[in-house]
C-alpha positions as CSV (number, residue, x, y, z in Angstrom):
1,X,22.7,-1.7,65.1
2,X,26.0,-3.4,66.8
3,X,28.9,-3.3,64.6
4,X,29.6,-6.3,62.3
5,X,31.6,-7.8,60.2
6,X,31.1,-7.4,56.1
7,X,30.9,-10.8,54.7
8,X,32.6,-9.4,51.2
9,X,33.1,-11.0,47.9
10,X,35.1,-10.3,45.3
11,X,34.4,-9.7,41.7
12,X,37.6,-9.4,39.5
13,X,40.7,-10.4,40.8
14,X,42.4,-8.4,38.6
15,X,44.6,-5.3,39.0
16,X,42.0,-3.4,40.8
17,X,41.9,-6.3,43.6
18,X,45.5,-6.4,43.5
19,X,45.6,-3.0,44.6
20,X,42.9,-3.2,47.3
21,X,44.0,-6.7,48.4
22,X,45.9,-5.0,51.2
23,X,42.9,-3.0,52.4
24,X,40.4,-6.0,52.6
25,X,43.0,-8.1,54.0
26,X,44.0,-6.1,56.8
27,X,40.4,-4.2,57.6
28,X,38.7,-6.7,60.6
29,X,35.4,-4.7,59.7
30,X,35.2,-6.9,56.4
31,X,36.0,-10.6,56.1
32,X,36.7,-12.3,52.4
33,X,34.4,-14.8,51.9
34,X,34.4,-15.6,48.1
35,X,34.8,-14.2,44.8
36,X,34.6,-14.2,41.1
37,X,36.8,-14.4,38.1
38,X,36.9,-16.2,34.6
39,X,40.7,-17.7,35.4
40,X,41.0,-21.2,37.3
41,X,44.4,-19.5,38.6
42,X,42.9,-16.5,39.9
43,X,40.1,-18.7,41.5
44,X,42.5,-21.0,43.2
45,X,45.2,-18.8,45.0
46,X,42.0,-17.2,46.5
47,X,40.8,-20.2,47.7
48,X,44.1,-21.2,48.8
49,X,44.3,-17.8,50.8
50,X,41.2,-17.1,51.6
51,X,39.2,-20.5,52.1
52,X,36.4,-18.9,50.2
53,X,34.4,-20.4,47.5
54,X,34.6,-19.1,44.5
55,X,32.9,-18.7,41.4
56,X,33.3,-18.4,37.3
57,X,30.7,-15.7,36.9
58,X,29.5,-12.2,39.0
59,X,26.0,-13.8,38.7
60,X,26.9,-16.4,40.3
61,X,28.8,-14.9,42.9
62,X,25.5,-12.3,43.4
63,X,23.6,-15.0,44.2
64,X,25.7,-16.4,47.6
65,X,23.6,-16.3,50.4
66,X,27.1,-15.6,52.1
67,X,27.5,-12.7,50.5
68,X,26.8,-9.5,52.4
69,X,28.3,-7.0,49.7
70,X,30.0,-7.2,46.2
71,X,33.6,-5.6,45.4
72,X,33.3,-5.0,41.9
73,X,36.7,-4.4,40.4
74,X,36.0,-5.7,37.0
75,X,36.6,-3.8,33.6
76,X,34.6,-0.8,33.4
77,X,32.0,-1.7,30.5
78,X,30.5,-4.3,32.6
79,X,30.2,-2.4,35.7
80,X,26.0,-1.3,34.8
81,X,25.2,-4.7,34.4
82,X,26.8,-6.1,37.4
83,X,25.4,-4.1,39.6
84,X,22.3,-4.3,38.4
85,X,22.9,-8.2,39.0
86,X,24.0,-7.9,42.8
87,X,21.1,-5.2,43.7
88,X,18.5,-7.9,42.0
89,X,19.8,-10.3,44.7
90,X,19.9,-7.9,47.5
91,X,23.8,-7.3,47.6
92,X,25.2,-4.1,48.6
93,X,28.1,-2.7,46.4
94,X,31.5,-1.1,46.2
95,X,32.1,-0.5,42.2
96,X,35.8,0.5,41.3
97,X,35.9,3.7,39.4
98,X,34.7,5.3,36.7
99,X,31.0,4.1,38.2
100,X,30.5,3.5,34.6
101,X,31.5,4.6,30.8
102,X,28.0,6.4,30.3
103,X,25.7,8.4,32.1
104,X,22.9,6.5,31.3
105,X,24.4,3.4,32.7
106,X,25.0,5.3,36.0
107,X,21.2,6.5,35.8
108,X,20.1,2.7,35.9
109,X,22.7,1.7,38.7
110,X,21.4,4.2,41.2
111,X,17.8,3.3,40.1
112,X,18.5,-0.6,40.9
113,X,20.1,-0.5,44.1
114,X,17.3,2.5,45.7
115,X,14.9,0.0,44.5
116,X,16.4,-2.7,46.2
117,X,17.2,-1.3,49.4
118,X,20.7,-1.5,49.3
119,X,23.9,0.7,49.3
120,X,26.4,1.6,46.4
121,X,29.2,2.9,47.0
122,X,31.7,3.7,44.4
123,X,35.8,3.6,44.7
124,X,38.6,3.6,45.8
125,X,39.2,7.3,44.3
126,X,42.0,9.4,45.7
127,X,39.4,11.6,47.0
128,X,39.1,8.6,49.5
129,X,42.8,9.7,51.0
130,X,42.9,10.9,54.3
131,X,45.3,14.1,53.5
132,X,42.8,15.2,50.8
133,X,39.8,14.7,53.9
134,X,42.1,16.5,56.1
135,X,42.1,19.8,52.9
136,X,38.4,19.5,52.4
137,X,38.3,19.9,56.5
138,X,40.1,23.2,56.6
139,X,37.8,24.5,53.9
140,X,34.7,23.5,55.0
141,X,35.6,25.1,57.9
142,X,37.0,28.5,57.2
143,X,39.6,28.5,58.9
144,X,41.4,29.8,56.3
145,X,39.0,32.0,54.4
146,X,37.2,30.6,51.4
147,X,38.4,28.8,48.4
148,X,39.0,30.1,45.3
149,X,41.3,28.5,42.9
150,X,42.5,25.0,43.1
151,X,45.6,23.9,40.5
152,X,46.3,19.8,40.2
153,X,48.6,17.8,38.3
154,X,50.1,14.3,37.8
155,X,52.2,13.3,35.4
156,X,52.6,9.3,35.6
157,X,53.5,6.5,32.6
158,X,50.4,5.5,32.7
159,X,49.7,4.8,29.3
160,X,52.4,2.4,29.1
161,X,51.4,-0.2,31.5
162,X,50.2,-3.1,29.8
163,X,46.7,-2.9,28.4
164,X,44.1,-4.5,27.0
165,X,42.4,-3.5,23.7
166,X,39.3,-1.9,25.5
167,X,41.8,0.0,27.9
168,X,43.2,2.1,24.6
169,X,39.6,2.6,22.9
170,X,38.3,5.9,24.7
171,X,34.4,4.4,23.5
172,X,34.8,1.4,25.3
173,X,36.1,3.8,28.8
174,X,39.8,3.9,27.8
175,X,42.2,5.9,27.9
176,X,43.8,8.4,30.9
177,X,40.1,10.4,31.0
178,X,38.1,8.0,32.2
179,X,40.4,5.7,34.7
180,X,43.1,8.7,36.0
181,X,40.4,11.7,35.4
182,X,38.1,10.0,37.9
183,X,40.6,10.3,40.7
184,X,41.7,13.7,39.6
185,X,38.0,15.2,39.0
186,X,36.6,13.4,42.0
187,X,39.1,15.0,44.4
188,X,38.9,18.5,42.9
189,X,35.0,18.3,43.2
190,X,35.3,16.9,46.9
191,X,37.9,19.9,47.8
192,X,35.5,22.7,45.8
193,X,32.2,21.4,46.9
194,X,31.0,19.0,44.2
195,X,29.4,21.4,42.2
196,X,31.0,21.8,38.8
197,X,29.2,24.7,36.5
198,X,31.1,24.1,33.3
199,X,34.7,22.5,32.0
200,X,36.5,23.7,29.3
201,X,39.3,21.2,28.4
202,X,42.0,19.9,25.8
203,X,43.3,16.8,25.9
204,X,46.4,14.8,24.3
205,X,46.5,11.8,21.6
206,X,49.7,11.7,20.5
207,X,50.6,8.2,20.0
208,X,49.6,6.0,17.6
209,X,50.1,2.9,18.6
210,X,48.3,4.1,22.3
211,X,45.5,5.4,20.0
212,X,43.3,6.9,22.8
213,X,43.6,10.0,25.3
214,X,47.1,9.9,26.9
215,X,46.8,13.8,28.5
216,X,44.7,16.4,29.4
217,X,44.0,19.8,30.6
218,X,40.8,21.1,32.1
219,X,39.0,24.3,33.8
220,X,36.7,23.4,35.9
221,X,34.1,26.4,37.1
222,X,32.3,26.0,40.1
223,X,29.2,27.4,40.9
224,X,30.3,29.6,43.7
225,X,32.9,31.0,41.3
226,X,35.9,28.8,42.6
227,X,37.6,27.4,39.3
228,X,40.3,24.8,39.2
229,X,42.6,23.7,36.5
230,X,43.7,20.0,36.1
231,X,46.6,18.7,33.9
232,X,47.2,14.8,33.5
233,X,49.7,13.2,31.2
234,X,50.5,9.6,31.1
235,X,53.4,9.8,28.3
236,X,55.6,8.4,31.1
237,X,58.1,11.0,30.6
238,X,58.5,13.3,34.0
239,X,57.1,11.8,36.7
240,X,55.8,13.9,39.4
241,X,56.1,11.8,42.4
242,X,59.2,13.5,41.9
243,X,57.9,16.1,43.6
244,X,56.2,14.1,46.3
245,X,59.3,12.8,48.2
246,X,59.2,9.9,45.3
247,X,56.7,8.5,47.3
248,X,54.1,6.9,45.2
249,X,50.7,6.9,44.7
250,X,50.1,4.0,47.1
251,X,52.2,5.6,49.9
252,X,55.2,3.0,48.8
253,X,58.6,5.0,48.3
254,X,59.5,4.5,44.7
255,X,62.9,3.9,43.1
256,X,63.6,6.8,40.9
257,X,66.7,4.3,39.3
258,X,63.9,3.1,37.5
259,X,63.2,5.3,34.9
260,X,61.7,4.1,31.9
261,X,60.6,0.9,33.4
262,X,57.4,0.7,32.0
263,X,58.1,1.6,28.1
264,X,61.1,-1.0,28.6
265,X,58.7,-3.3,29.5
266,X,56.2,-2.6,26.5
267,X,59.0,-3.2,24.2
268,X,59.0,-6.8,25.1
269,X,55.1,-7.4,23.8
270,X,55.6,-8.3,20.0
271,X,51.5,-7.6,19.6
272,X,48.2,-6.9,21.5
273,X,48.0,-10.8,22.8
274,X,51.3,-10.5,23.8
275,X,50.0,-7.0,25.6
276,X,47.6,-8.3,26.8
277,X,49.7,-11.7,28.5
278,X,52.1,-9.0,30.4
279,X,49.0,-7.5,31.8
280,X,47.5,-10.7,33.5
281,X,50.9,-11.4,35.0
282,X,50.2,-8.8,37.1
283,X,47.3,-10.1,38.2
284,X,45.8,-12.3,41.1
285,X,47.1,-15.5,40.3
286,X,49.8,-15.0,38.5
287,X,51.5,-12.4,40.6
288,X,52.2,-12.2,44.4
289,X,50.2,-9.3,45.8
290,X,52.3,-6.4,47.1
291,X,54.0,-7.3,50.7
292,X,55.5,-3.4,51.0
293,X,54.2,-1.7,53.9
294,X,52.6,1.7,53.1
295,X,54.7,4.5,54.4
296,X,52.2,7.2,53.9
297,X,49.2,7.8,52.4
298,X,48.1,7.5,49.2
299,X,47.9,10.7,46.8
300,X,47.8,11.9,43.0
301,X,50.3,13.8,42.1
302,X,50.6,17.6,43.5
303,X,47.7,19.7,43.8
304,X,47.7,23.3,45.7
305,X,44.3,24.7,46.8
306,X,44.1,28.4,47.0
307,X,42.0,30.1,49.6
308,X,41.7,33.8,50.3
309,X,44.0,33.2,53.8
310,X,46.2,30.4,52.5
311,X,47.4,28.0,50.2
312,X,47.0,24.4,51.2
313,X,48.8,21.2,49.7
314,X,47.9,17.9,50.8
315,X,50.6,15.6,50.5
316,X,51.3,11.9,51.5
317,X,52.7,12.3,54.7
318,X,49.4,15.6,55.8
319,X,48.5,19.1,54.7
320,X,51.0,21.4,53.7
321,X,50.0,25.0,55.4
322,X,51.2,28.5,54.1
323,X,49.2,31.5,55.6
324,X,50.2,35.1,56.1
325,X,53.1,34.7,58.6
326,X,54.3,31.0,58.3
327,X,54.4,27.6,56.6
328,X,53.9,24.4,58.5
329,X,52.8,20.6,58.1
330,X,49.4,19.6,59.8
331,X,50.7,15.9,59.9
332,X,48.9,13.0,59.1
333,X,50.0,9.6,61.1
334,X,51.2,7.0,58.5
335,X,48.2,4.7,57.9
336,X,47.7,1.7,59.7
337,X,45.7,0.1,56.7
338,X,46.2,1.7,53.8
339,X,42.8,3.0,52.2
340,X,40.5,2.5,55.0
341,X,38.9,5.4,54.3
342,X,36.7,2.9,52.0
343,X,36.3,0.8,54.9
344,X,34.9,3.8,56.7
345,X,32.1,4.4,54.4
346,X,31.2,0.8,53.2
347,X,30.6,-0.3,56.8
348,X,29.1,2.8,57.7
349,X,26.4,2.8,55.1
350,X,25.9,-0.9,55.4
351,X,25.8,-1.5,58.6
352,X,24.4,1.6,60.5
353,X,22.7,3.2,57.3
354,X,24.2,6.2,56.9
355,X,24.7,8.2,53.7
356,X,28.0,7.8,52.1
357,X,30.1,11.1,50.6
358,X,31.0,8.7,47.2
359,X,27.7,7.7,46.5
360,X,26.0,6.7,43.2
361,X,25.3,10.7,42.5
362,X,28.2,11.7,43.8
363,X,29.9,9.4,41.0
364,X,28.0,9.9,38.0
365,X,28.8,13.4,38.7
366,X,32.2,12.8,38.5
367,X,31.8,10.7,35.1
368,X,29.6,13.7,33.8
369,X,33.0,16.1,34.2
370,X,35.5,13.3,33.2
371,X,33.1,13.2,29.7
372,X,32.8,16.8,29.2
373,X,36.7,17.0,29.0
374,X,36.5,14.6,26.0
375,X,33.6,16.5,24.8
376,X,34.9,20.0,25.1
377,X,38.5,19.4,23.5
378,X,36.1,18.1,20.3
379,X,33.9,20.4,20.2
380,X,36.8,23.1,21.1
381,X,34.3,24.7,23.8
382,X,32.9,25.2,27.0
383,X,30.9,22.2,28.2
384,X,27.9,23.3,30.7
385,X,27.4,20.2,33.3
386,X,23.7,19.6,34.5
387,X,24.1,16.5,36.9
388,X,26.4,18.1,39.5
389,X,25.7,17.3,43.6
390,X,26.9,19.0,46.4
391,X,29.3,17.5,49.0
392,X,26.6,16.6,51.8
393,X,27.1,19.0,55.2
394,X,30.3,17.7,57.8
């Protein structure tokens, strides 16, 4: 099949979109044609931009012939349903991350869209990044013996961004597990093969008014006897772009003048509506979408992967290389549209049918390790996981 255009529409134009904006906007493999959102300001600056229609409900939106595929980049509890609702009317479907807050709700997504014929494909995750590709590359390969330990962390003020109620209930898929584990896990998994054999974890509540998991740390065990260990903390303390250059995690440079930004911030919201107020001025209609040029490429945090001839660090601007003898940087050009690496996969499975790497398994099996870090600091032990997948062959 000829390459074509993705007629794409957008459902949330929220945060999420905010962030991807810049992908779909740039990308000439996908073209904006309409989208979705309960706010009349939201709906009208896409119009405005896009000259799409647009739509007060996903179901509606599922059901425009225009439509080739569905962004979904709504809150996570309604993810299941949604995409049951776009594979009903024949949509293909890129679903934000975490797929879902349940494994059962994953179970039904995957059934709906294999028995519609169509593709899902969930992110953006960082395991999308091109310097993290470039890591799983050298592995895959041997070049530089075989893997053995990988050690991640991110330390980020997550937590005190302005949320929503749901966004601080960990039942309701709140909480740093859930949204930030997702990236973390799901580039761990795609550097050590995707197949997790147990996690043992703890993780961090330590504020009451954020009453939900603000930190964690987690062993993963791989089946192959790799293990990697994953610390997250979101207390917006240190930050570890620090470490990165002070790039940021959307290959921006970041101004390290502004410390304590985000709790400042907070301080201004008298309650949870007032929260909740600071939150949608961030969104599509209410803010101007980022103009910033990427200078690099998108990472989370630092993470070091440990073969038996070399330690490897991706980082935003390639893969950090120290063998035997030397240390060098395997560079990565800066990227000409940030996150196309979603592009890459949407288009591919849409348009010429082939598999893609962050696939509805792939995803749940993500969500499966991003639950049994919840689980395993309650239960205070080791979680066995049941629904892992290998990464398919390169």
């Amino acid at each position: 099949m000829a390459d074509r255009t993705l007629r794409l529409g957008a459902a949330g134009l929220g945060r999420g979109f905010m962030l991807m904006l810049p992908t779909l906007a740039a990308d000439p493999r996908v073209e904006l044609v309409a989208a979705a959102d309960p706010r009349a300001a939201s709906r009208a600056q896409f119009e405005q931009a896009f000259g799409g229609v647009t739509y007060d409900s996903v179901e509606a939106l599922c059901e425009d012939p225009g439509v080739d595929a569905i962004y979904l980049a709504t809150p996570h509890g309604f993810h299941a349903a949604q995409v049951v609702a776009a594979a009903r009317c024949g949509k293909h479907v890129l679903v934000e991350k975490p797929m879902a807050v349940t494994l059962a709700e994953c179970a039904a997504m995957i059934d709906a869209t294999e028995r519609a014929g169509v593709q899902l494909v969930v992110g953006h995750s960082h395991s999308f990044d091109a310097p993290y590709l470039r890591t799983r590359t050298h592995i895959a390969a041997g070049t530089f013996g075989a893997l053995r330990m990988i050690h991640a962390f991110n330390y980020t003020d997550f937590l005190y961004r302005p949320r929503r109620p749901e966004e601080l209930d960990t039942t309701r898929g709140g909480g740093v597990v859930f949204s930030q584990g997702a990236h973390q896990v799901d580039v761990v998994r795609l550097l050590g093969g995707g197949r997790v054999r147990s996690v043992r974890a703890r993780t961090g509540s330590w504020d009451p008014a954020r009453p939900t998991e603000g930190a964690y740390s987690a062993m993963l065990a791989f089946e192959d006897g790799a293990f990697a260990t994953l610390t997250y903390s979101g207390y917006a303390h240190f930050d570890s772009d620090e470490l990165c250059d002070w790039i940021g995690e959307t290959g921006v440079p970041k101004d390290p003048a502004r410390y304590g930004a985000a709790r400042a911030l907070l301080r201004t919201a008298a309650s949870p509506a007032a929260e909740a107020e600071l939150k949608t001025a961030r969104t599509y209609g209410s803010a101007q979408p980022a103009t910033a040029a990427p200078v690099a490429h998108n990472h989370f945090g630092v993470l070091i992967a440990s073969c038996t001839g070399a330690d490897l660090r991706p980082t935003p601007g390639g893969v950090k290389i120290y063998d035997d003898t030397h240390a060098w940087l395997d560079a990565l050009p800066p990227p000409a549209v940030p996150r196309a690496e979603v592009i890459d996969e949407l288009h591919a499975a849409v348009v010429h049918g082939i598999a893609p790497l962050h696939s509805g398994e792939w995803a749940m099996a993500t969500l499966e390790a991003c639950l049994a870090i919840v689980a395993s600091s309650r239960l205070d032990r080791e979680v066995t996981l049941v629904h892992q997948v290998a990464m398919p062959p390169q």
